[in-house]
C-alpha positions as CSV (number, residue, x, y, z in Angstrom):
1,X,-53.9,303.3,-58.2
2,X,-54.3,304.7,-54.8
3,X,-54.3,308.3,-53.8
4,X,-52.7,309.8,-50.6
5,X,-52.7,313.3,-49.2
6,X,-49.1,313.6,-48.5
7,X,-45.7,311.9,-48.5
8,X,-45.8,310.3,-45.3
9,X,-49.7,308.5,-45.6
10,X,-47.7,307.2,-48.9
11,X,-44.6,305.9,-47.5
12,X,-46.5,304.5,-44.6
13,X,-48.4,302.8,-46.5
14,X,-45.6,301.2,-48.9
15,X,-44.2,300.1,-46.0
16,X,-47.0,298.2,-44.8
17,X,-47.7,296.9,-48.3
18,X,-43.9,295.1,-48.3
19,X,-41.7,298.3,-49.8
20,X,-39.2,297.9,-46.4
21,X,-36.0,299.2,-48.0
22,X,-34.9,302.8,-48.3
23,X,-33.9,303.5,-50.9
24,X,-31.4,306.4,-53.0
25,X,-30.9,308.1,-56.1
26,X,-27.2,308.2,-56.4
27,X,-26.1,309.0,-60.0
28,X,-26.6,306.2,-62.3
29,X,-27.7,304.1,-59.9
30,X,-30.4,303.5,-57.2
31,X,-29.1,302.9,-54.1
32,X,-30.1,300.2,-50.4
33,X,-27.0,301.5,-48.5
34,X,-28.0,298.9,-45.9
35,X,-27.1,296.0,-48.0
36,X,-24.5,297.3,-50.2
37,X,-26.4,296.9,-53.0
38,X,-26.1,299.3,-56.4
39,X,-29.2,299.1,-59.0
40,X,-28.6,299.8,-62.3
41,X,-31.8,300.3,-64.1
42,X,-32.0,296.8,-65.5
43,X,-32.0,295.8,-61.8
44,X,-35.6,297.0,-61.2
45,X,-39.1,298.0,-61.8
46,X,-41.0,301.0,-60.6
47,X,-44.5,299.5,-59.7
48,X,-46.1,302.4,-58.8
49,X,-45.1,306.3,-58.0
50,X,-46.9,309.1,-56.4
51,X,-46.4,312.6,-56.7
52,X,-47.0,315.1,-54.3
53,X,-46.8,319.3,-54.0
54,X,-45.8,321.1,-50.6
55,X,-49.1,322.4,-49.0
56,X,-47.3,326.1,-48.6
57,X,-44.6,326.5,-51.5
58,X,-45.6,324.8,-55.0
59,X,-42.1,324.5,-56.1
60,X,-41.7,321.7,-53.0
61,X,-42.6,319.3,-55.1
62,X,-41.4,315.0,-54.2
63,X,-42.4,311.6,-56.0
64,X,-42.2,308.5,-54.2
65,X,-41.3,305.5,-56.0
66,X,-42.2,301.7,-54.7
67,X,-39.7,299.6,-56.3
68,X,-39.0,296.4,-57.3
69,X,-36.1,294.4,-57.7
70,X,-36.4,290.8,-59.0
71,X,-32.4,290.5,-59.4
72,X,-31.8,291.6,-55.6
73,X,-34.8,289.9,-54.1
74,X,-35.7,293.6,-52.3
75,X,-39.1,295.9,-52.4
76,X,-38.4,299.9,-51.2
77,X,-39.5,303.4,-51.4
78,X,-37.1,305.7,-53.8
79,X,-38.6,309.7,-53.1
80,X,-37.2,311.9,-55.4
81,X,-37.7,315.9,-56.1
82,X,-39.6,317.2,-59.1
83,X,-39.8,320.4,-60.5
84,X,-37.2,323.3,-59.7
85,X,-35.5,320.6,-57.2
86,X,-35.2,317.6,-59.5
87,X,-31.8,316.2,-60.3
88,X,-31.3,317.2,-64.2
89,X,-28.9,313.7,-64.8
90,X,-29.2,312.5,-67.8
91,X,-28.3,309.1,-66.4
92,X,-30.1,306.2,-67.2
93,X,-31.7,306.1,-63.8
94,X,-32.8,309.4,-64.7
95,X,-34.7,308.5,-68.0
96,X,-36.3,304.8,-66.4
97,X,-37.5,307.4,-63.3
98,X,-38.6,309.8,-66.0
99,X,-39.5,309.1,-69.2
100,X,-42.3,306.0,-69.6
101,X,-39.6,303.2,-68.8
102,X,-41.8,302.1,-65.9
103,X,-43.3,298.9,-65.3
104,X,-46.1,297.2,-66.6
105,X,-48.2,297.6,-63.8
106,X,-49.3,301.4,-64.3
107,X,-50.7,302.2,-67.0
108,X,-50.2,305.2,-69.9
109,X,-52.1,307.1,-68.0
110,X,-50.1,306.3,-64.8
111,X,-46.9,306.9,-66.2
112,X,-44.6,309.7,-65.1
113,X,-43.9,312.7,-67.1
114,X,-41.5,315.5,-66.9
């Protein structure tokens, strides 16, 4: 997997690799407010995430998500807060985001914790 120095290179970089949509965490479902459309987390795959820590306050911590929806026909970027910031759902969203229900793409390794 490949490793950027900050949120933006990352996003960029998604972008130009086909993850066009923007995309949002909004309760139990992820979110393209552009075309109306409401993920549940059947709906998609997380192919790959990257975490990232602000440079001045440690606690400023993001992911960003490239996902995948086959249902939808739609790639995008889903960046999230970690740590003292993170949403503490317990959604289903929530535990696909968080807790190894990831795709097969990344491996153990790869996979997010909490």
């Amino acid at each position: 997997m490949k490793t950027y120095n900050n949120l933006v290179e990352a996003t960029n970089d998604l972008m130009k690799r086909g993850y066009t949509e923007n995309l949002s965490l909004e309760g139990d479902t992820v979110d393209d407010k552009e075309k109306n459309i409401q993920m549940t987390p059947d709906d998609f795959e997380i192919d790959e995430f990257h975490r990232f820590e602000g440079a001045s306050n440690p606690s400023d911590m993001s992911i960003v998500y490239a996902v995948t929806s086959r249902k939808y026909n739609i790639k995008g970027v889903l960046i999230n807060a970690f740590g003292t910031y993170a949403n503490d759902s317990s959604s289903a969203i929530e535990a696909k985001l968080h807790h190894h229900q990831v795709s097969h793409n990344l491996h153990a390794e790869d996979r997010p914790t909490i």
